[in-house]
TORDRENMAR-689320 format. One record per residue (C-alpha): residue in one letter; x, y, z; chain. Coordinates in steps of 0.001 Angstrom, whole numbers, plus 500000, padded with zeros to 6 digits. Layout:
% residues N
<rec><mido>a</mido><X>X</X><Y>Y</Y><Z>Z</Z><keti>A</keti></rec>
...
% end
This chain:
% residues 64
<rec><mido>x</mido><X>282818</X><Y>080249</Y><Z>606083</Z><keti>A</keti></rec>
<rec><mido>x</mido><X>282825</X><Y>084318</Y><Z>605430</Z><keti>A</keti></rec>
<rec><mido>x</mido><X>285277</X><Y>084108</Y><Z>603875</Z><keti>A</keti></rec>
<rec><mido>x</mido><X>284530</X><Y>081717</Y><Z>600745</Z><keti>A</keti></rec>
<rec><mido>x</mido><X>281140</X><Y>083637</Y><Z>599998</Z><keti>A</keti></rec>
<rec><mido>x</mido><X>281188</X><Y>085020</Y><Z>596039</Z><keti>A</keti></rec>
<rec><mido>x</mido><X>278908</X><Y>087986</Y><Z>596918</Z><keti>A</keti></rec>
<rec><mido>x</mido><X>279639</X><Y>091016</Y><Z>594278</Z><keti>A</keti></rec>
<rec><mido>x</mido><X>279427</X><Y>093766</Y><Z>596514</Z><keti>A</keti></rec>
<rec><mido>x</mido><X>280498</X><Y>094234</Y><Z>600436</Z><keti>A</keti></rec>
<rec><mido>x</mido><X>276844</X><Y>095139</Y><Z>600647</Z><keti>A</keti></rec>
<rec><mido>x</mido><X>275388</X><Y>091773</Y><Z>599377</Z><keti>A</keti></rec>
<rec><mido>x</mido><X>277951</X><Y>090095</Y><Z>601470</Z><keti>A</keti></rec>
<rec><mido>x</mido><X>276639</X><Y>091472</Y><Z>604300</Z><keti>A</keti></rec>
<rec><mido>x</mido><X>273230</X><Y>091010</Y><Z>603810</Z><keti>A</keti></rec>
<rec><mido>x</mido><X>273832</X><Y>087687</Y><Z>603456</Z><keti>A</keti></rec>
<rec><mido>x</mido><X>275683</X><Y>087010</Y><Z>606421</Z><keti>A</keti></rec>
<rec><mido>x</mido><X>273129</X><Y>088504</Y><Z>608116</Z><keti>A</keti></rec>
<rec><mido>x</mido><X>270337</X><Y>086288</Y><Z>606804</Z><keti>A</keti></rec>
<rec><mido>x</mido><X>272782</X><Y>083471</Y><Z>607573</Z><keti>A</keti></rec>
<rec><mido>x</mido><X>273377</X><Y>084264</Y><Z>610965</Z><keti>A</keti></rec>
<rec><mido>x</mido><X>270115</X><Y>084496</Y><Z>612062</Z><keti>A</keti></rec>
<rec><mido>x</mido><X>268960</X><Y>081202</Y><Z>610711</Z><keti>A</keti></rec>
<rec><mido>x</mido><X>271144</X><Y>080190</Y><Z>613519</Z><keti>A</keti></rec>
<rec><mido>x</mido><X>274037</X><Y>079118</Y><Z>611821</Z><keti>A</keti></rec>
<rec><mido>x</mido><X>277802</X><Y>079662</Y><Z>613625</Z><keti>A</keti></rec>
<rec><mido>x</mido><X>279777</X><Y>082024</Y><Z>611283</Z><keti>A</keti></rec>
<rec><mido>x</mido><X>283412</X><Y>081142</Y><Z>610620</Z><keti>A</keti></rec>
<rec><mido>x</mido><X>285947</X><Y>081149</Y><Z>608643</Z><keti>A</keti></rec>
<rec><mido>x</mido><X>288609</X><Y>079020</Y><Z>606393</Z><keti>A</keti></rec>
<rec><mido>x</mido><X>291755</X><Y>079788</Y><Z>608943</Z><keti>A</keti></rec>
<rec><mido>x</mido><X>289262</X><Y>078549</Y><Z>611632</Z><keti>A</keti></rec>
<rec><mido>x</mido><X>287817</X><Y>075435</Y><Z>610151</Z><keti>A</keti></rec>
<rec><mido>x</mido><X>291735</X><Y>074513</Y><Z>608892</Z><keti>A</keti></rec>
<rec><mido>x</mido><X>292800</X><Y>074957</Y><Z>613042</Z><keti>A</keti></rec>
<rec><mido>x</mido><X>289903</X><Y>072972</Y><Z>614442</Z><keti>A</keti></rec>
<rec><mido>x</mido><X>290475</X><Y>070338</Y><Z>611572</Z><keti>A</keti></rec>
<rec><mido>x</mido><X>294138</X><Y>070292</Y><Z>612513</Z><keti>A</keti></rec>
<rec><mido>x</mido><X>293669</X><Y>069803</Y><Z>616143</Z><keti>A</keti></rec>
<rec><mido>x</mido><X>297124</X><Y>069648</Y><Z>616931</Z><keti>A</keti></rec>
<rec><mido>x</mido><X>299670</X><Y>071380</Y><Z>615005</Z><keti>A</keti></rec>
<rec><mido>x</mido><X>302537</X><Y>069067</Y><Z>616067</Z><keti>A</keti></rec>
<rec><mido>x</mido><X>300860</X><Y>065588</Y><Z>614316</Z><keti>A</keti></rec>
<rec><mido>x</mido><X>301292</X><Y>064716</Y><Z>611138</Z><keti>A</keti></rec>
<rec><mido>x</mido><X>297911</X><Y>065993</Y><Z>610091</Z><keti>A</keti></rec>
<rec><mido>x</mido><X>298321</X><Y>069936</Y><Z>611715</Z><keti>A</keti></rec>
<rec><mido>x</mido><X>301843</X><Y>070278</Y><Z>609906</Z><keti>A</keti></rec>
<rec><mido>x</mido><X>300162</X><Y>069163</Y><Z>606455</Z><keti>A</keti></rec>
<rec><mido>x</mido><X>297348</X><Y>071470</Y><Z>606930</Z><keti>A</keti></rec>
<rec><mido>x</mido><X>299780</X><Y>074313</Y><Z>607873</Z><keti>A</keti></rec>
<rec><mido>x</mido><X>301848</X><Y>073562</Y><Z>604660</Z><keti>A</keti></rec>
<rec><mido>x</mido><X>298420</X><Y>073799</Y><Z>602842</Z><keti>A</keti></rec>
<rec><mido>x</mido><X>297951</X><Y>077317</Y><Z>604902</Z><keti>A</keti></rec>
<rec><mido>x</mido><X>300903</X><Y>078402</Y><Z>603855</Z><keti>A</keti></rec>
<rec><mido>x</mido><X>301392</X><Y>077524</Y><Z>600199</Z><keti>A</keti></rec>
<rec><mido>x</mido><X>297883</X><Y>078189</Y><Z>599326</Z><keti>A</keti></rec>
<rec><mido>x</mido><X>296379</X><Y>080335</Y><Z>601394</Z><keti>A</keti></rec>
<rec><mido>x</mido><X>298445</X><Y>082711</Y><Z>602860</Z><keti>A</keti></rec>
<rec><mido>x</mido><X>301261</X><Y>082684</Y><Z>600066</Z><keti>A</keti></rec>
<rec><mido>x</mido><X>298521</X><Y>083552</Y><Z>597709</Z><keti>A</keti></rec>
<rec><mido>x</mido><X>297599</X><Y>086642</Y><Z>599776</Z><keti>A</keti></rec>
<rec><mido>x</mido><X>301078</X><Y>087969</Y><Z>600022</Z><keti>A</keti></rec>
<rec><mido>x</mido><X>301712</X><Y>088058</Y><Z>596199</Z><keti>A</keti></rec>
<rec><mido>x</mido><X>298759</X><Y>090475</Y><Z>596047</Z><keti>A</keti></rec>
% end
């Protein structure tokens, strides 16, 4: 996920991704992996994960 990496600069993030990337692995990120985990956002499951979104996630980023 991109956007979980603890890289100190943009630069070292990058460089990273890159290196990831082309080792073949599928970049993504935590939004992405929470929507193909949820499936469905009408079960049970998708409206827990979109409280987690939310509360955690997104609430978090708005105080900033």
């Amino acid at each position: 996920m991109v956007d979980a990496g603890g890289s100190p600069t943009k630069m070292a993030d990058d460089v990273a991704l890159r290196r990831i990337e082309s080792a073949g692995i599928t970049l993504t990120s935590t939004n992405q992996v929470l929507a193909e985990l949820a499936r469905d956002w009408e079960t049970p499951k998708g409206r827990i994960i979109i409280k987690i979104m939310y509360e955690e996630i997104l609430g978090r980023l708005m105080k900033q």
